[in-house]
C-alpha positions in Angstrom: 0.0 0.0 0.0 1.5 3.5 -1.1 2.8 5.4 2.4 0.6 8.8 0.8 -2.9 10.6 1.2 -3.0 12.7 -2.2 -5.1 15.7 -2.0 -6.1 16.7 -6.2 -7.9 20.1 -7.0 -9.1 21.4 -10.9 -9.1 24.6 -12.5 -10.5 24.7 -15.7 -9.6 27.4 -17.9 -11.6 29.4 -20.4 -11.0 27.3 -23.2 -12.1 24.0 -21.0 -8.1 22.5 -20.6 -7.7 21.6 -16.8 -4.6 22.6 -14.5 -4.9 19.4 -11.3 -3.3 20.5 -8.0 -1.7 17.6 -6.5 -0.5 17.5 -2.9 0.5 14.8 -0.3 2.3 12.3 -2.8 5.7 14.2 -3.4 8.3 15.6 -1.4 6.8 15.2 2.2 9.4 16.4 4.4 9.0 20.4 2.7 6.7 22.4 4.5 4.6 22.7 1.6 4.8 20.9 -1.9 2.3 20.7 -5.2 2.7 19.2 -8.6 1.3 21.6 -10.8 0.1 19.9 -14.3 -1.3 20.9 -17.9 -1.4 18.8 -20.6 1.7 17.2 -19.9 3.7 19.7 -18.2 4.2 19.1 -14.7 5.4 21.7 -12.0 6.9 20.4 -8.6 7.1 23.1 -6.0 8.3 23.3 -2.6 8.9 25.7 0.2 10.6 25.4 3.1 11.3 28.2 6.4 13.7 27.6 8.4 12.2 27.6 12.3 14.7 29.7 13.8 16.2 33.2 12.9 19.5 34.5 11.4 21.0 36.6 14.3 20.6 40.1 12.7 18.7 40.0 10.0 15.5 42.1 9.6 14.3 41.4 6.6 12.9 38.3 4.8 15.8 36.0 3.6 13.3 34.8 0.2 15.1 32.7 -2.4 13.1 31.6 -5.5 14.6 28.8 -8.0 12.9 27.8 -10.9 14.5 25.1 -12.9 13.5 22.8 -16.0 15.3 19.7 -15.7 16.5 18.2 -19.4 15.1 14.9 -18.4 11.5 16.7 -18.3 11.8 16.9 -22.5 13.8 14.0 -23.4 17.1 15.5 -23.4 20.5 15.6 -22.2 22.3 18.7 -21.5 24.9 20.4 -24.1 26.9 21.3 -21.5 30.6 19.8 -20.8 29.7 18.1 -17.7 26.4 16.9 -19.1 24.3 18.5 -16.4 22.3 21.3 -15.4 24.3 23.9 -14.1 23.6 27.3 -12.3 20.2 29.0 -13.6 20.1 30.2 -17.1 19.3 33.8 -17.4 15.8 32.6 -18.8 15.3 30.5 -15.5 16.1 33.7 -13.5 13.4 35.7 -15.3 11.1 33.1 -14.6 12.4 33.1 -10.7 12.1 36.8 -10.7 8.7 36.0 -12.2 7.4 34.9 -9.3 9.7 36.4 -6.7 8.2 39.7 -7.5 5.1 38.8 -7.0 5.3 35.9 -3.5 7.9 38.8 -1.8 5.0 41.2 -0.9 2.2 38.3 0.5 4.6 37.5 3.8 4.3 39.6 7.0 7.0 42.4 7.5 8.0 41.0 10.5 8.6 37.9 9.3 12.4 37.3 8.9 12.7 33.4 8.7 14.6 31.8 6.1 12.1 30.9 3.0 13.4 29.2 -0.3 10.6 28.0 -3.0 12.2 25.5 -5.4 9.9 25.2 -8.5 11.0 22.3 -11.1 10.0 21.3 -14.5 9.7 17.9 -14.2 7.8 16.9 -17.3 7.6 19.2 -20.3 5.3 20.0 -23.5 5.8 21.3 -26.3 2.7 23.2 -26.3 2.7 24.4 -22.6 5.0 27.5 -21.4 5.9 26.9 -17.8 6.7 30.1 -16.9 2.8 30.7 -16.7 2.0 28.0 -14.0 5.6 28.3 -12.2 3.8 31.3 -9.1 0.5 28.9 -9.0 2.9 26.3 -8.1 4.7 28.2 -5.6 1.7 29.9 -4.2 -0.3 26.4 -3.7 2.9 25.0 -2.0 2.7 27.7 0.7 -1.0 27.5 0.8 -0.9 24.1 1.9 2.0 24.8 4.2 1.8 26.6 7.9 4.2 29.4 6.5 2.5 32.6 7.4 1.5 33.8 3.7 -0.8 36.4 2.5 -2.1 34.5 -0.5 -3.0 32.9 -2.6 -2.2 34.4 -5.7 -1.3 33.2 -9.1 0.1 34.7 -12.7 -1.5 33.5 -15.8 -0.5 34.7 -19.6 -2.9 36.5 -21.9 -2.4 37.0 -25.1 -4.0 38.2 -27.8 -4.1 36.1 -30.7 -6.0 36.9 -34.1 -7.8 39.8 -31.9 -8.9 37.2 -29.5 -7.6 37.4 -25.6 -6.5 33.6 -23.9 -5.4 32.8 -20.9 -2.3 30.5 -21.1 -2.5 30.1 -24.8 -0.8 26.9 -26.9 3.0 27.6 -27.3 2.2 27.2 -30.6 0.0 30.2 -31.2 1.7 32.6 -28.9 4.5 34.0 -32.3 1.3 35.6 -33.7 0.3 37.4 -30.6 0.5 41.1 -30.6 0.1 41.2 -26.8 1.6 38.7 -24.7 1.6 39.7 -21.0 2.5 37.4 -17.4 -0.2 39.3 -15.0 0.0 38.1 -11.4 -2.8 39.1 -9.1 -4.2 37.9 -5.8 -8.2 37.8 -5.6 -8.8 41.6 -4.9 -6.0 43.4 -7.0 -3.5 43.5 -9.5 0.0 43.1 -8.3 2.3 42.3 -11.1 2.5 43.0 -15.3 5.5 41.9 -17.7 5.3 41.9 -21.0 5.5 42.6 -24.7 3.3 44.1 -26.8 3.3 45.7 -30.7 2.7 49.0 -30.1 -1.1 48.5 -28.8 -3.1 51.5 -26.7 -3.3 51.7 -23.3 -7.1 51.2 -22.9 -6.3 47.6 -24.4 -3.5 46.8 -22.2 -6.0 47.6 -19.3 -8.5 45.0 -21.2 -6.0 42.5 -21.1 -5.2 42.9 -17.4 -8.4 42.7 -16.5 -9.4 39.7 -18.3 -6.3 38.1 -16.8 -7.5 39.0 -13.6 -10.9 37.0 -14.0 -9.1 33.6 -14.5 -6.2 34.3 -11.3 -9.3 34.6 -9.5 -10.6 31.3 -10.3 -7.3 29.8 -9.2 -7.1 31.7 -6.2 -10.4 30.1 -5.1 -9.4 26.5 -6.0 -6.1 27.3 -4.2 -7.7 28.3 -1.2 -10.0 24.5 -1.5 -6.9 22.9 -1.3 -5.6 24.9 1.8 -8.8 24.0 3.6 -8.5 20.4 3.2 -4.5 20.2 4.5 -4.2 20.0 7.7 -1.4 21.5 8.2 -2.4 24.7 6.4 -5.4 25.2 8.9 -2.9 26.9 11.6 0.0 28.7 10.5 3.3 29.0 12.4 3.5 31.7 15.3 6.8 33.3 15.8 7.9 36.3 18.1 6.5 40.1 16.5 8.2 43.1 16.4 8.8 44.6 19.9 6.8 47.6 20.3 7.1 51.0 22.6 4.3 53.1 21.6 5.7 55.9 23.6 9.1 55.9 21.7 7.1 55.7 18.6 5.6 58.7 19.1 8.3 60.6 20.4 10.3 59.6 17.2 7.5 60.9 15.0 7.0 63.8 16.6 10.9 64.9 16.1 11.1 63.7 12.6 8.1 63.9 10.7 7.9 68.0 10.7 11.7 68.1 10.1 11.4 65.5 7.4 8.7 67.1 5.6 10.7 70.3 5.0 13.7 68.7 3.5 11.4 66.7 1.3 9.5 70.1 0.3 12.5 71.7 -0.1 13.3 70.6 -3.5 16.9 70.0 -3.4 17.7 68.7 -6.8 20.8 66.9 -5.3 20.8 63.0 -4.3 23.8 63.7 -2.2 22.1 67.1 -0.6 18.8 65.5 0.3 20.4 62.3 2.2 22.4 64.8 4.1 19.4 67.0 5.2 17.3 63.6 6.3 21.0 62.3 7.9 20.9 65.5 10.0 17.8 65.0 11.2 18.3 61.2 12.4 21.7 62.0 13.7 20.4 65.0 16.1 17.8 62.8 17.2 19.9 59.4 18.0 22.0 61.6 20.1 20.1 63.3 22.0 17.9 59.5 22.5 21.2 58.1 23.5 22.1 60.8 26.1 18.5 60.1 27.7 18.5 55.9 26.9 21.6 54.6 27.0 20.5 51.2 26.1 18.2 52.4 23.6 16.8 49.8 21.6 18.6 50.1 17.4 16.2 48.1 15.9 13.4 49.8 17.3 14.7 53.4 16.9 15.5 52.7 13.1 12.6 51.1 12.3 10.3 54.0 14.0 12.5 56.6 12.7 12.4 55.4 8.6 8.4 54.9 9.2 8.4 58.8 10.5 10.4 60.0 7.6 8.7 57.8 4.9 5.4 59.0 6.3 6.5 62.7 5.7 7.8 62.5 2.8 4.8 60.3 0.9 2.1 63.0 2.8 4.4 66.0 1.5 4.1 64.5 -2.0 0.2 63.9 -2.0 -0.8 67.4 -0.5 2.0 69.9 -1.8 1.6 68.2 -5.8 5.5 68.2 -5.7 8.6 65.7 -5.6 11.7 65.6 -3.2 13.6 67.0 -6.4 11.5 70.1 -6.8 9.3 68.7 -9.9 6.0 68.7 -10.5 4.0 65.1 -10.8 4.6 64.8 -14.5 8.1 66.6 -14.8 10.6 64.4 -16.5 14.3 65.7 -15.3 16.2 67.6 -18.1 17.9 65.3 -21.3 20.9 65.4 -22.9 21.9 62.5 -25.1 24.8 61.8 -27.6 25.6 59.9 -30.3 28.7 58.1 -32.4 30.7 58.9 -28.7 32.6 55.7 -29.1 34.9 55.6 -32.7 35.8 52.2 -32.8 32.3 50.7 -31.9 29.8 50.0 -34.5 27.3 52.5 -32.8 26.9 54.0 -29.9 24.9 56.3 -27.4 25.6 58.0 -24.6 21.9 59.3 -22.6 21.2 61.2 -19.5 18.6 61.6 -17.5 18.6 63.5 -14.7 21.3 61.9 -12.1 20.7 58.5 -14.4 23.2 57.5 -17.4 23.7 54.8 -19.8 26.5 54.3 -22.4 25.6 52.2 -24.7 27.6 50.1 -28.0 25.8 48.4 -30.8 27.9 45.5 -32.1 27.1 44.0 -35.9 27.8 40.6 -36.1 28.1 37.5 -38.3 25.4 34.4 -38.1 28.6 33.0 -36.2 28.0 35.2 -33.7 24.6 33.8 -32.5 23.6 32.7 -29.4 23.1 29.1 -28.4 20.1 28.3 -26.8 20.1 25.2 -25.3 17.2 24.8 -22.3 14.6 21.8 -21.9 12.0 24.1 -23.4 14.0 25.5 -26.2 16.7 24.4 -28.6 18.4 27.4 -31.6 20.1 30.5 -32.1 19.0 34.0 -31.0 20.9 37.3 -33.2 19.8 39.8 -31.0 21.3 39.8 -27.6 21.5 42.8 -24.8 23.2 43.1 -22.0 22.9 45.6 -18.9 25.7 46.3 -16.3 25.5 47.9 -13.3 28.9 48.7 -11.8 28.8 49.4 -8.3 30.4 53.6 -8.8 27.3 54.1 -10.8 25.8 55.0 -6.7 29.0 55.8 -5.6 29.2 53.0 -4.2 32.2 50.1 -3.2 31.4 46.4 -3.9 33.4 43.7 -5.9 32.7 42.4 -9.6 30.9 39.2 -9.6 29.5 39.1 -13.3 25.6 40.1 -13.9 23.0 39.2 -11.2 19.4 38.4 -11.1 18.5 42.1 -11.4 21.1 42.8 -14.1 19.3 40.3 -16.2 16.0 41.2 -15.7 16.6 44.9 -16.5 18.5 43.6 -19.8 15.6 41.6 -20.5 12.7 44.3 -20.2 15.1 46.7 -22.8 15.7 43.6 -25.4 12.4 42.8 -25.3 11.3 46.8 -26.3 13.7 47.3 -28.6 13.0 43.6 -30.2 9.7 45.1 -31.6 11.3 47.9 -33.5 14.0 45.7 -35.3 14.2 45.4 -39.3 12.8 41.4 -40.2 14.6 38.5 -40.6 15.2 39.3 -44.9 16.3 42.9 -43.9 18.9 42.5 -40.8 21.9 39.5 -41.8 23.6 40.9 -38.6 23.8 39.3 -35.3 23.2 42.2 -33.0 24.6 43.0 -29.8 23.5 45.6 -27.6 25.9 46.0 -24.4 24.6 48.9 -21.8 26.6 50.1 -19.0 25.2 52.2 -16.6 27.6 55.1 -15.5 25.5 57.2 -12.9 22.1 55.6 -11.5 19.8 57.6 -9.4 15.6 56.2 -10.5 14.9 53.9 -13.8 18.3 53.0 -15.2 16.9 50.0 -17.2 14.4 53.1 -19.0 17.9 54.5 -19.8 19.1 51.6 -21.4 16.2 51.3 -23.8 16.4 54.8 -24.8 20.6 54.4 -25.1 19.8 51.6 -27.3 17.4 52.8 -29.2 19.7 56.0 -30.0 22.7 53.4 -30.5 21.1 51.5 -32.8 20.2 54.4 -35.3 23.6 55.6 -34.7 24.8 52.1 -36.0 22.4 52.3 -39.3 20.1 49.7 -38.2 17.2 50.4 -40.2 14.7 50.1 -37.0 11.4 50.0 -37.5 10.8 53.4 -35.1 12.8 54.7 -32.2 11.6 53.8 -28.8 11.8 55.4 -24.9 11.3 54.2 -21.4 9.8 55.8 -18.6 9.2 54.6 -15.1 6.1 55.9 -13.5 5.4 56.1 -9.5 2.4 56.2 -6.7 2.2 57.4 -3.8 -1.1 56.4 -2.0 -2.6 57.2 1.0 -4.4 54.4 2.4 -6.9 56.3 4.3 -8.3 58.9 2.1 -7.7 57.3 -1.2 -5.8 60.7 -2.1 -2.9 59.4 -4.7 0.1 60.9 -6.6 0.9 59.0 -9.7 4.8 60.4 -10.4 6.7 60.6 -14.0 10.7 59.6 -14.4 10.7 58.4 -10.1 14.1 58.7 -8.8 15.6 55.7 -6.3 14.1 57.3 -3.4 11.0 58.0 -5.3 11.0 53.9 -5.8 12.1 52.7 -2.8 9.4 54.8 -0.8 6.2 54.4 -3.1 3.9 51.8 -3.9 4.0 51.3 -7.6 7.3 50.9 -10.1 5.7 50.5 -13.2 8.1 51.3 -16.3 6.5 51.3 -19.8 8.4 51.5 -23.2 6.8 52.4 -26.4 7.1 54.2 -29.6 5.0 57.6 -31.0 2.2 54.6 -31.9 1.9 52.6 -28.7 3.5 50.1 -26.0 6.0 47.3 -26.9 6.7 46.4 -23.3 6.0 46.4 -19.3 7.1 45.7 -16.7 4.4 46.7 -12.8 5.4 45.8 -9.3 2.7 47.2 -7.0 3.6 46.8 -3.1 0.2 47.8 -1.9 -3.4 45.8 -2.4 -6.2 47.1 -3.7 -4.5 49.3 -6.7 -8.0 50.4 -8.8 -8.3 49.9 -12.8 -8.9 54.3 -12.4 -5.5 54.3 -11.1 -3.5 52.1 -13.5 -5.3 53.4 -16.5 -4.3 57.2 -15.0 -0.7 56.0 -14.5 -0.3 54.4 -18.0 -2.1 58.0 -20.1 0.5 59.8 -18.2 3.3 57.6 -19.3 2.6 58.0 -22.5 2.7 61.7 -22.4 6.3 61.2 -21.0 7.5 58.5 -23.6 6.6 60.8 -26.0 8.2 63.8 -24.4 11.6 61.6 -23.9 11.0 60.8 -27.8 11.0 64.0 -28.8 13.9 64.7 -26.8 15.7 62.3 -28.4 15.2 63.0 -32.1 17.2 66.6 -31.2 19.9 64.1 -31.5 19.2 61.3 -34.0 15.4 61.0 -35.8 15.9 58.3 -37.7 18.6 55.5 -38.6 22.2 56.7 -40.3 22.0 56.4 -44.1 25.1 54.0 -44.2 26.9 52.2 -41.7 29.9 53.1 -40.0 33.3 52.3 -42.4 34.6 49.8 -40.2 31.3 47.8 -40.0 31.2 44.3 -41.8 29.6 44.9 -44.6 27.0 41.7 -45.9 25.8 40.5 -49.0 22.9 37.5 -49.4 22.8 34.9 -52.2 20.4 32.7 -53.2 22.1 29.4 -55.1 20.4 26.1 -55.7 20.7 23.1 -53.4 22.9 21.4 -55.6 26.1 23.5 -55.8 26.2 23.6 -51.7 28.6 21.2 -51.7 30.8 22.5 -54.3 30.8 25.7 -52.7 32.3 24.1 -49.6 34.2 21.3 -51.2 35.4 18.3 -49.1 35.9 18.8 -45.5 35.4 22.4 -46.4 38.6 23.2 -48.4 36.9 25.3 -51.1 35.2 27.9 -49.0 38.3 28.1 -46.5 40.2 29.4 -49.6 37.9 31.7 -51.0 37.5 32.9 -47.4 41.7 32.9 -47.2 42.1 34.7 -50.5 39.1 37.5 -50.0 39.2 38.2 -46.3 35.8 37.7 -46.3 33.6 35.4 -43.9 31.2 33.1 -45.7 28.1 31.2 -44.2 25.7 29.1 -46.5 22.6 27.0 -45.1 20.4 24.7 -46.8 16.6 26.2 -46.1 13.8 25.4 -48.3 15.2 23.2 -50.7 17.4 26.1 -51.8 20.9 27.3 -50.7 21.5 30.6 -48.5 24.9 32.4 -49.2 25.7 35.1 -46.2 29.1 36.9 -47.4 30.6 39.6 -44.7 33.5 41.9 -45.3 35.1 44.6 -44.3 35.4 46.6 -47.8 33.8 46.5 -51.3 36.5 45.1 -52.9 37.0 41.9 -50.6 33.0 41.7 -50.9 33.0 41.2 -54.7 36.1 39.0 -54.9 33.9 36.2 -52.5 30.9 37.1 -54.6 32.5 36.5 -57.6 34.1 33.2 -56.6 30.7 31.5 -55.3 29.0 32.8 -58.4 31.9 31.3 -60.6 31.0 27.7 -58.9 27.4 27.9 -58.5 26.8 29.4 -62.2 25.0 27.4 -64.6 26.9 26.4 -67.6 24.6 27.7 -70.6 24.5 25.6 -74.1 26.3 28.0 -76.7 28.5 30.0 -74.7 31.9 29.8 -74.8 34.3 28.7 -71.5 38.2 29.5 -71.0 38.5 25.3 -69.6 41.3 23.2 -68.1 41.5 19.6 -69.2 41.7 17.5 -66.2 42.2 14.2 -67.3 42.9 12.3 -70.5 41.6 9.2 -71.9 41.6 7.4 -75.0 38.3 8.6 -76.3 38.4 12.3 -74.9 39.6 14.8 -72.6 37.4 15.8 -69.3 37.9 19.7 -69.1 36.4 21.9 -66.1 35.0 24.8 -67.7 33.3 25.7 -64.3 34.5 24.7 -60.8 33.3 21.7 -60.2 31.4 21.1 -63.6 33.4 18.8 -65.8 32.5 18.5 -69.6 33.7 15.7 -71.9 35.6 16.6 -74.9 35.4 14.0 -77.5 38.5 13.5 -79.7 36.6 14.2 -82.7 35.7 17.9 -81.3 39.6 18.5 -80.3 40.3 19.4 -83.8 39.1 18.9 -87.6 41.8 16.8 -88.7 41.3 13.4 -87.7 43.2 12.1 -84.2 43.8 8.8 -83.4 45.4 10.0 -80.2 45.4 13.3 -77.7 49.2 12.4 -77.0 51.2 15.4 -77.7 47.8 17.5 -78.4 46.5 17.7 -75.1 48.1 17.9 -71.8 47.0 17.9 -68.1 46.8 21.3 -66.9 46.3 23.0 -70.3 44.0 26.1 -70.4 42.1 25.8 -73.5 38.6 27.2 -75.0 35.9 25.0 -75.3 32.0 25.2 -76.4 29.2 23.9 -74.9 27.2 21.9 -77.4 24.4 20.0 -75.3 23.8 19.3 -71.7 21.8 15.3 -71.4 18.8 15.9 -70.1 19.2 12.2 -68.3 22.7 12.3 -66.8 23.5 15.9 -66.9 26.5 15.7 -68.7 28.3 18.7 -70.5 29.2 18.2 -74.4 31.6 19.8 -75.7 33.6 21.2 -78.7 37.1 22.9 -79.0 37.0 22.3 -82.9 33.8 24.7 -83.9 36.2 26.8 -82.1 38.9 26.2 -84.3 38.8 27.9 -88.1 38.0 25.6 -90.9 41.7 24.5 -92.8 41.8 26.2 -96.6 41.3 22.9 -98.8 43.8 23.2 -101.5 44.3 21.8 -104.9 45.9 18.3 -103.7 43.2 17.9 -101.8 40.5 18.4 -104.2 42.3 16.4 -106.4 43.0 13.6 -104.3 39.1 13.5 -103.7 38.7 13.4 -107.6 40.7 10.5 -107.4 
């Protein structure tokens, strides 16, 4: 008899497919575990919190691993060691996915250890995982005594033939022109990403909200399944903050005044504002210590950064105005640059405010391509971007360990908006590379990015469809009068204190991409629709901003850019083009300087041809059309005779294309032999007189070449005779 009680749960989805919850057969000793399935896709989550708490930590120690296992599609791993490794950057985006979203639900007291570990364990082709990996992770906790705020979930909705589904086939989702993760809980909306082509904001909002109605359903079946666990039905007690209500009100009352000014005051300076609020908590810890000796840190710092925040959120609601002096809708002043960096392909260099990106554009061959090589997904990608954030950019000290999670979700969210705008497969050769490197950070550095590379990529003479911007938009709300301040372009501070950090990118016509974190509940469709109208007036004061420097892409590309050329050849010369173990195209790559790529694609072959001038360009061009010309009946061909034998000579009038030339064409007299007419090696011209329509073969004739001897007298006597 099996040693397990499972517990199964359905939610159907719109279209009538079924997603089973399935708890109490796997992975017993977690707190919490559920296998997640769909079709054939099957999710394992599990959560675990550690019973006792790090000495010193107050904040919530939340890890989030999401990982397909090769094994889930049939496959073993391309890597050296044959294994899955650390995280792929697409597995981070998925962990960050749900991170976002599961961070916010726990109590803010609540500083135990917590690590969700979400697997792929069995994979289909037509089922994207990254849209059941936060049901997963929020049923395991559900079923688990982890304190927990949920449930929530994240679905995808796309829109697909103008038609909006909820987790749609993989298969349909390349012609979606929206295709959005929303995770909400029951009441509210808590997190968007996604990629759009250049749709409104009123249908954005539509798609939300239809999401919305089908997280709903599997909040409710989540919450069936928590009822029925017993180990859900009482959740883990563990000590609360220590409170001093007295002290509390003491701090509030010495900061929040004091605070409020320095906010109001409008000092445009990072460096001068967190010296006016470092005054203020100075004066006050020393006069507190003078009084308390043993006053309590923890408590003193967490009362005193409520105080200030409290100030500061209540000066921007009433006085219509932002700790830099802007108004609500202000962007901070622009200057951007282009064609900074002579040796790169293109660059950019863009400023916002205390916020700056320089940015390259690299043009590369198909060679350059990225491998892809996941459980999910096997090929090449020829767009790639990558965002660094070096430590100086906040003045800051901290050693160089190579991009982390946040690096690589900011990349992502500026690849995928300026993805949209790129030239199509026939009208871009080039592997692009798009390398951003923040140099001064202060609000939205990822919004810098796309503009950089947007600029960068004009600069380059990328012929881009339109050029895009980024802007990250703000709230402050006040929970008890509703009163809210929806902010344009938030600074760090401006992040860090509000409730929203939603950054949209778009062109003059609409959206391409999203990405909303909202840290409070209850955030109204009035409010989001408010936030996303006033973006837009921002991305398109940013774009106009931006075509003072560059409006459209360069008419040429920089000299030192690999230049490309395409050809279309038939299947059959393929081989001849690359010649055995690839000796002919290593010499005409050797003697041109140029790099050349073929691949067989619908029955036909595809030449690519870079180099770095003209002249190297047509040398390689006119090499592969020498060998994959078609020899033409009539025309005339400069030949070498390859071979001898006692019937003919075989002579290559093309490379590659042998033609036999019989001995009675070599001449008009009559030859018995080629010795001492013919030799190896001998350039001579030939004419094609037929090509068999059976075998192929060339004909050919040297004699109709050849004038016709004068007949004399002997001769016409000798005939008499």
């Amino acid at each position: 008899m099996p040693n397990y009680h499972a517990i199964t749960k359905t939610i159907t989805l719109p279209d009538g497919r079924q997603i089973t919850l399935e708890t109490g057969k796997l992975a017993k000793f977690a707190d919490g575990a559920v296998v997640v399935r769909l079709g054939d896709a099957m999710l394992l989550a599990t959560v675990v919190s550690q019973p006792s708490q790090r000495e010193g930590v107050d904040f919530l120690p939340l890890s989030v691993d999401y990982q397909e296992k090769f094994g889930s599609a049939g496959k073993i791993p391309g890597s050296f060691q044959r294994r899955e490794g650390r995280l792929s950057d697409s597995e981070i985006l998925v962990s960050r996915l749900v991170d976002r979203i599961l961070r916010p639900m726990f109590p803010k007291d609540y500083h135990y250890e917590v690590q969700v570990m979400i697997s792929l364990i069995s994979a289909d082709k037509d089922v994207q995982p990254d849209a059941l990996a936060a049901l997963a992770a929020s049923a395991a906790l559900s079923v688990s005594d982890i304190p927990f705020a949920g449930p929530i979930s994240e679905v995808r909705v796309a829109r697909i033939d103008g038609k909006l589904q909820i987790n749609p086939k993989t298969s349909d989702i390349a012609r979606a022109d929206i295709d959005l993760i929303v995770g909400a809980t029951a009441d509210s909306v808590a997190m968007v990403e996604g990629e759009m082509n250049e749709v409104s904001e009123e249908e954005m909002v539509q798609a939300i909200a239809y999401a919305h109605e089908a997280i709903k359903e599997q909040v409710r079946v989540q919450m069936e399944l928590g009822a029925v666990v017993e180990k859900a039905a009482v959740k883990r007690d563990y000590p609360k903050y220590e409170e001093d209500a007295e002290l509390k009100q003491r701090i509030t009352d010495a900061v929040y005044q004091k605070a409020y000014t320095v906010a109001y005051s409008g000092n445009t300076s990072k460096a001068g504002r967190k010296e006016g609020f470092s005054a203020i908590k100075k004066e006050l810890l020393e006069t507190l210590i003078a009084e308390q000796p043993e006053l309590n840190m923890k408590m003193f710092s967490r009362y005193h950064a409520s105080a200030e925040k409290k100030a500061i959120r209540d000066m921007m609601i009433k006085e219509r105005t932002r700790l830099d002096g802007r108004q609500l809708t202000e962007i901070r002043p622009i200057w951007s640059e282009i064609n900074y960096l002579p040796g790169a392909h293109g660059s950019a260099l863009f400023t916002r405010g205390e916020t700056q990106s320089l940015t390259t554009v690299t043009l590369g061959t198909k060679l350059d391509e990225q491998i892809i090589d996941s459980a999910m997904l096997s090929g090449y990608s020829k767009f790639m971007l990558h965002y660094n954030f070096p430590a100086f950019s906040t003045g800051e000290v901290k050693p160089n360990r190579g991009p982390g999670r946040r690096e690589i979700g900011h990349g992502n969210l500026a690849m995928r908006s300026l993805k949209r705008v790129l030239p199509g497969e026939d009208e871009n050769p080039y592997t692009i590379r798009i390398v951003s490197d923040i140099l001064e950070s202060n609000g939205s550095s990822s919004m810098a990015t796309v503009c950089a590379g947007s600029l960068a990529l004009m600069d380059a003479g990328v012929k881009v469809r339109a050029a895009v911007s980024g802007i990250a938009m703000g709230l402050v709300q006040d929970k008890e009068t509703g009163e809210y301040a929806v902010l344009s372009d938030i600074l760090g501070d401006e992040d860090h204190l509000g409730d929203m950090d939603f950054k949209v990118t778009g062109t003059e016509k609409g959206i391409v991409a999203c990405q909303m974190d909202i840290k409070i509940q209850g955030l109204s469709s009035e409010i989001l629709t408010a936030a996303l109208h006033q973006a837009r007036e921002g991305r398109l004061h940013i774009l106009g901003e931006m075509a003072k420097t560059i409006s459209q892409p360069a008419a040429d590309m920089k000299p030192h850019t690999p230049r490309s050329h395409k050809m279309l050849i038939e299947k059959e010369f393929i081989g001849a083009i690359i010649g055995p173990g690839g000796k002919v195209i290593q010499q005409i790559q050797k003697d041109t300087n140029a790099t050349v790529i073929i691949e067989e694609k619908d029955e036909k072959g595809h030449v690519s041809i870079y180099a770095s001038n003209q002249e190297d360009m047509e040398a390689a061009i006119g090499r592969i059309r020498a060998i994959a010309a078609q020899p033409e009946i009539g025309e005339t061909y400069k030949g070498k005779v390859r071979s001898i034998q006692p019937y003919g000579a075989f002579v290559e009038i093309m490379p590659g294309k042998d033609g036999l030339l019989h001995i009675s064409e070599v001449g008009h007299e009559r030859l018995n032999s080629l010795e001492g007419v013919l030799e190896v090696g001998q350039e001579i011209d030939v004419k094609l007189l037929d090509i068999d329509k059976k075998t192929g073969k060339y004909r050919l004739s040297r004699k109709v070449l050849l004038p016709r001897p004068e007949r004399t007298a002997a001769d016409n006597g000798e005939a008499q005779a």
